[in-house]
N, C-alpha and C positions, 0 to 999 in steps of 0.2 A: 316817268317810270325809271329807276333806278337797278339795273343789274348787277351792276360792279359790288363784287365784294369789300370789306375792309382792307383787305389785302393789298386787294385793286387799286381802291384808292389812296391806298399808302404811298404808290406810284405815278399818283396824276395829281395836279392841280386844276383849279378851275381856271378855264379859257380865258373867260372874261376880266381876269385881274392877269396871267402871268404870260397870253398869247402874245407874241409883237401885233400891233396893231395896222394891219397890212389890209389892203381892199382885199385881196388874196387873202388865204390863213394859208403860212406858213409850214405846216403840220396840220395831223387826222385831228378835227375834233369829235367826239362820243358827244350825243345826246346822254347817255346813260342806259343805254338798250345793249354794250359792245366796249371792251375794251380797245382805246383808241392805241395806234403803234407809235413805233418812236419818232420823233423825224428824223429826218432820212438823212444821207450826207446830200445827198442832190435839191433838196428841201431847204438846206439850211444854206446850202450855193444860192437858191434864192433869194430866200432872206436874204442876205448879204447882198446881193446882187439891188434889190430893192432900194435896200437903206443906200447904196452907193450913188442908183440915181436920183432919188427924192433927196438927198444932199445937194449934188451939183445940179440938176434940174431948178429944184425947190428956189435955191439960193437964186439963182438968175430971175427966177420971178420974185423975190422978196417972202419967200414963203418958208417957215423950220420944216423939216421933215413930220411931224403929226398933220400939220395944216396941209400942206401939199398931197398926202396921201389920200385927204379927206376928199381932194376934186375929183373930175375926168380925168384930167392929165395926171394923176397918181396912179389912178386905176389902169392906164393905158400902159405906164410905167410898167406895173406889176407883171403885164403879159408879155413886156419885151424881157422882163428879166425870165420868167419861165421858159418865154422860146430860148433865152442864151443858155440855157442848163437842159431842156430836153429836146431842142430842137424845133424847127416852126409849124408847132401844135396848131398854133393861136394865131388869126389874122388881124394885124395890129401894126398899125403906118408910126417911125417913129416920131413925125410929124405931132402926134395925137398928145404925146409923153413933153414935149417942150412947147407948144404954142394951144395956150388956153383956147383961141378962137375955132380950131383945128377940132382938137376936142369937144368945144360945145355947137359944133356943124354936124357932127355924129352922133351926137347925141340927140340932136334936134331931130333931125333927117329921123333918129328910130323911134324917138318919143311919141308915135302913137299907134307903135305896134301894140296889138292884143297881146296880153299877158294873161292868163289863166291860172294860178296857184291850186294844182289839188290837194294841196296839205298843209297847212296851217293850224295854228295850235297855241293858247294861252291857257292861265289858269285863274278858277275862280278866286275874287278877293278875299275870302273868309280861310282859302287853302293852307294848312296849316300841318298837311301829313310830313312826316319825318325822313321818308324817301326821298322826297324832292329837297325840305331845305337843308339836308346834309351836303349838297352839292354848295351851296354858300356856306354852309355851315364850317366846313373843311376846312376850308381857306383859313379858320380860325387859326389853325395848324401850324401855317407858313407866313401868315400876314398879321404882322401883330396889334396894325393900326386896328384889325377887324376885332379885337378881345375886350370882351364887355359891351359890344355893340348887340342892337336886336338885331338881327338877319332879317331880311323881309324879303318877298321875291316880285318882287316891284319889277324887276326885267322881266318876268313873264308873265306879268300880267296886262289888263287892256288898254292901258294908255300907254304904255311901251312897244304890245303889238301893233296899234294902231299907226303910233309912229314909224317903226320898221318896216311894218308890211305896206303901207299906202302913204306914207310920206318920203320915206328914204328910197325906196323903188317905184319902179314902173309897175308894177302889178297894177292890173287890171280890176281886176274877179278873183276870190281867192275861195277856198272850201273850206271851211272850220270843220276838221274834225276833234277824234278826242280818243281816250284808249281806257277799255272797259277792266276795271278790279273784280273779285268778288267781293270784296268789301263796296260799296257804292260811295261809302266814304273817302274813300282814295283816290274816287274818278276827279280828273281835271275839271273838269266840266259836266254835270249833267245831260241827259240831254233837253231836256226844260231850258238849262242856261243857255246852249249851244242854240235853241232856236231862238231867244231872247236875245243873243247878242247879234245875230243876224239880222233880228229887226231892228236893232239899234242901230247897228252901222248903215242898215239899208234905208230908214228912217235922215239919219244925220245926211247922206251922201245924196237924197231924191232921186235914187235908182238901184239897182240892182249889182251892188258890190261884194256883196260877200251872201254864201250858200253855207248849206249845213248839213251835216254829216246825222244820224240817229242811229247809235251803238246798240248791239242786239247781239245777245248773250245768249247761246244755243245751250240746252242741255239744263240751264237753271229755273227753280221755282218761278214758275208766272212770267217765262222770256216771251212766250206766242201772247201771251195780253199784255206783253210792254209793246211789242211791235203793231197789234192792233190798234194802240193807246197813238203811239206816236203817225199811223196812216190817219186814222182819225182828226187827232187834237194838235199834232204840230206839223204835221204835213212835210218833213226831212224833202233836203235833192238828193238825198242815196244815205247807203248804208253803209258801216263798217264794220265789222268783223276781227276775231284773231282767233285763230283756228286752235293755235298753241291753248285758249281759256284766258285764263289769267295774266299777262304779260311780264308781272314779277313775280311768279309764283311758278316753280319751272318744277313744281309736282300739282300744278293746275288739276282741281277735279272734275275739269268740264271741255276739254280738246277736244275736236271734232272733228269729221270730215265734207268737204262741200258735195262729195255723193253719196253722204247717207242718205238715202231712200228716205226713212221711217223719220230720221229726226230733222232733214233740211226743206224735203221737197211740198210738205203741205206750208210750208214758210214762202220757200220762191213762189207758188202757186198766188197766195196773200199778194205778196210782195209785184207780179204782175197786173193782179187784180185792180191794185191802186196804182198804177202807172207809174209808183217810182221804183226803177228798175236797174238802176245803178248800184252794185254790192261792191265795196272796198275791203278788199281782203288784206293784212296786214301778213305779208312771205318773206322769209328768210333773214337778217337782220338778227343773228343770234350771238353770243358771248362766244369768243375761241374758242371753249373748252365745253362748247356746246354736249358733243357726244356723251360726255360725262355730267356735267351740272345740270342739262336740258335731256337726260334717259331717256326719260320717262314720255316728252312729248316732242322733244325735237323732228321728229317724222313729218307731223303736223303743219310745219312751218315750210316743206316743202312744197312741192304745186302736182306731187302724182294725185292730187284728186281732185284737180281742175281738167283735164279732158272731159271725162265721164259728165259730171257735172254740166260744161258748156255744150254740149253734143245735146242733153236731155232739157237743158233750159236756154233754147236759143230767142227767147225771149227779153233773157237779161244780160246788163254789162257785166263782165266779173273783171274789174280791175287791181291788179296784186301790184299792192304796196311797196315803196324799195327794188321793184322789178323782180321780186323772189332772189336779190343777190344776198350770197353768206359775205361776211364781212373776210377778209384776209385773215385766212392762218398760217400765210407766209409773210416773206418780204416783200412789197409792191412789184421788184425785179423778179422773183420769182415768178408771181401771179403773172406778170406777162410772158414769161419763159415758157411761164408752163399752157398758158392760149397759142403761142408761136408752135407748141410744139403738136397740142391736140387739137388746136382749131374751134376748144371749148371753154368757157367759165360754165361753173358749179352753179347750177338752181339756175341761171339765167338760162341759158344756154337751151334748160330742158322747159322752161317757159315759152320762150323762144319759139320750140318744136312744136308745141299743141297745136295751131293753127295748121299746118299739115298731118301732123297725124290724125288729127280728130277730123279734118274737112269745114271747121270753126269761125267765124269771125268775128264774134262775142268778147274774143281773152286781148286785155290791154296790161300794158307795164307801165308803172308809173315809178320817177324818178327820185322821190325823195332821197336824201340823205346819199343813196348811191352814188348819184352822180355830183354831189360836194364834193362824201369822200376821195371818187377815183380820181377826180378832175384834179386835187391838188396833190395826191400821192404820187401821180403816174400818170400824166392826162395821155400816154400812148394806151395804155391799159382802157382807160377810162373809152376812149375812141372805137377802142375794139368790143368794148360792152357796147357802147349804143349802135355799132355797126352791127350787131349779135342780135338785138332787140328789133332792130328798123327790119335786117333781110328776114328774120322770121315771123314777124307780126305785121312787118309794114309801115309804114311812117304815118300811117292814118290811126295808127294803134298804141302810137309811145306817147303819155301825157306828161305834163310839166307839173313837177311837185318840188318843193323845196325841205318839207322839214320845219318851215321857220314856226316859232320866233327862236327855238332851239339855238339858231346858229346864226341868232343877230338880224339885219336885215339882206332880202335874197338879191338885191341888185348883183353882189359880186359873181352871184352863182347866174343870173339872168348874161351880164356880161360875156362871164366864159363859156354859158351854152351859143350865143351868139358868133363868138370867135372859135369856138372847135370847130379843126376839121380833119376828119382821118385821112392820115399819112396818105399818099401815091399808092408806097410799096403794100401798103397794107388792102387798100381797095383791089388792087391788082391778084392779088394772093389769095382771098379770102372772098373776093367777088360784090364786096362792099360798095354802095353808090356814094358818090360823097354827097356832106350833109350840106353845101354852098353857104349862099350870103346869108347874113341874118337876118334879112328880112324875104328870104326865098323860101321856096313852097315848103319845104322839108321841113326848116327850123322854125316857121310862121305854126305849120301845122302842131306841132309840138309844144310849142309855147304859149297857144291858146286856141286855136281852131277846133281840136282834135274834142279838147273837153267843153266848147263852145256847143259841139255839136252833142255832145252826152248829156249834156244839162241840157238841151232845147235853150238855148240865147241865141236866136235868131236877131246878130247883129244886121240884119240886110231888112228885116220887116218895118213894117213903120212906123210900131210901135216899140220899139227899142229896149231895151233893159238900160244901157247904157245911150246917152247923149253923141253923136257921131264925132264930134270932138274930144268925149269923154269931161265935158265941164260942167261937170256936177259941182255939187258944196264941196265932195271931198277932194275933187283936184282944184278948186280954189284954193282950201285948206292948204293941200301939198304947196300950190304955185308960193302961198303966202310963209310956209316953211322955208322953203328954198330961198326966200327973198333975206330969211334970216340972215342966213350963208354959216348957217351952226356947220354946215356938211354930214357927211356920215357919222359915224360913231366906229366903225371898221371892229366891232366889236360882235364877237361870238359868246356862246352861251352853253356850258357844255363842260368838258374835261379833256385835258391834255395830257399828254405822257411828260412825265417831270425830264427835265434836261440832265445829261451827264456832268 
């Protein structure tokens, strides 16, 4: 789904041809839901800071700077160059950055931690709407090799996901969801396809690797006998939602609230009845200039009507998308100036709070995209969202989402949820526990325990979804990818703000 106006993108390139190609991204990239910002001057100290040691690094192992990026020891790189421009965010030995063996002991040592993706995302083969391939399309613009070529979206579709999400990362379990048009023809995915490719990957893999999402459209002709349709005939692991209606349509004819009585609650009723009880609500995540191009339903996209709701259905999970964070309508420095000074972030903050004011245990925030962006804008900003998330919901309550295939493969973002830790000064101030080792309760819980537990995958029973070493088809698959030594791709998928 595409919001950027022409305007917009008069402004942005696509990621994927004009990004440096860093394990890290460099700068914001947009899915196309948000105007991405500029980079930064501390962003581009990176950058530089990068390409300085995958130079001299690189070269002592016999490796160019593309190659060397593409291992461990690039990626370990990457987070020494971010601690030397924002300070030691990120826990990272520079041992990891110069000796391959170093690097692939850490890697080994976490490679069979649970990873759990609640958000993942392709689109079908025959997809051919004009909103999505305008984002290749663009590029015509500025890339001339691209003029008179067919565009195809071959990056977002399933042999590309496949590769991203379960070959180039550690993901475990991922959730395919999808995001509902009023046109049906618009939609990524059906929900037909969504459960069809579930059995494909869980089919090829001889377990239980990928879950599925079943989109339900409040308020539209025949939505309660599509939901009937789907507990029936495809049987979904949860639901998702966008309360806004339409997702590019920001005069949407069908926005809703999660406690309307009259049009949600004979639905949750349903919706408990069949025992899948997991509802993904897509909050906050709106274009800057929300208040004006989004009038009409931006309200919507807030979480004031997730108390009421979780208080009256504590039956079900209601997990919000993005964690309800609005994207920046300042500077990155701002946005933390302006938490240093109120002790608050916009929409999270008030997410955060339901679990006390309402008496709740039901409400979760899940990371998508949020945590990319903050993490490479301002990983002290970023620190103080998931401290803001964990003290109000709990660390039983933040789940791990990526966004992908949007923004390439999510190793890098798996990476830097592992190495963040909020500052001293910050825990101290704010009363913030820290998030420790990456493979400790906090970050274990988060990164796939939490939604282990939402989906019922009782990795401990004997019957297993997953093989206890995880060596199904698809991590043969993977093990026999990696023996390639192609490496990553360090490629994102998405828009960037054009350079000065």
């Amino acid at each position: 789904m595409i919001w950027l106006t022409k305007e917009d993108l008069a402004l942005t390139v696509p990621a994927e041809r004009a990004a440096f190609r860093s394990p890290i991204p460099t700068q914001m990239v947009s899915n196309g839901e948000f105007m991405p910002a500029r980079q930064t001057m501390q962003q581009r100290q990176v950058e530089e800071r990068i390409k300085e040691l995958a130079d001299g690094l690189g070269g002592k192992l016999g490796l160019n700077r593309r190659k060397f990026l593409q291992t461990s020891c690039g990626m370990a790189a990457a987070f020494l160059a971010m601690n030397a421009v924002y300070g030691s965010v990120f826990t990272v030995d520079p041992a990891e950055a110069a000796d391959p063996a170093a690097a692939a002991a850490r890697l080994k040592a976490l490679g069979h931690q649970f990873i759990f993706d609640d958000q993942v995302h392709f689109v079908r083969d025959d997809y051919t709407r004009e909103r999505v391939l305008r984002l290749a399309e663009f590029a015509k613009n500025w890339n001339p090799v691209l003029k008179g070529e067919k565009i195809t979206l071959q990056r977002y579709k399933f042999e590309n996901f496949v590769k991203e999400i379960f070959m180039d990362s550690e993901t475990k379990v991922a959730l395919l969801s999808g995001a509902p048009f009023d046109d049906a023809e618009a939609w990524f995915l059906s929900n037909d396809q969504i459960e069809r490719a579930r059995a494909l990957i869980n089919d090829l893999a001889g377990s239980r690797r990928l879950l599925s999402h079943a989109l339900f459209l409040p308020g539209q002709p025949r939505w309660v006998e599509e939901v009937d349709r789907a507990i029936s005939d495809l049987k979904p692991d949860g639901w998702k939602g966008y309360t806004i209606g339409d997702p590019s349509n920001p005069s949407a004819r069908y926005p809703y609230r999660l406690d309307d009585e009259k049009l949600m609650y004979p639905v949750y009723a349903k919706m408990v009845r069949s025992g899948i009880r997991n509802v993904s609500i897509h909050k906050g995540l709106l274009p800057p200039d929300y208040e004006r191009s989004f009038a009409a339903v931006w309200k919507y996209a807030t979480v004031d009507d997730l108390g009421k709701a979780a208080k009256d259905w504590p039956q079900l999970n209601f997990i919000m998308y993005h964690a309800a964070h609005r994207p920046f309508l300042e500077a990155p420095d701002q946005s933390l100036a302006d938490f240093e000074r109120t002790g608050r972030i916009n929409w999270v903050s008030d997410l955060a709070e339901i679990p006390g004011k309402y008496g709740v245990r039901n409400v979760y925030g899940e990371l998508g995209t949020t945590f990319a962006n903050s993490a490479v804008t301002n990983p002290k900003y970023c620190a103080a969202l998931l401290g803001t998330l964990i003290k109000g919901l709990g660390a039983d309550h933040v789940v791990w989402g990526t966004d992908s295939v949007w923004y390439g493969s999510p190793q890098w973002q798996i990476e830097a949820f592992r190495r963040i830790e909020i500052p001293d000064e910050m825990q101290k101030k704010y009363g913030f526990a820290p998030l420790g080792a990456a493979e400790g309760v906090v970050k274990s819980a988060i990164l796939g325990y939490n939604s282990a537990r939402l989906y019922s995958l009782n990795l401990r029973a004997d019957h297993k979804p997953l093989p206890p070493d995880y060596s199904d088809r698809l991590a043969r698959m993977k093990a026999e990818h990696e023996l390639g030594g192609a490496g990553r791709s360090n490629a994102a998928y998405g828009f960037i703000r054009k350079r000065a």
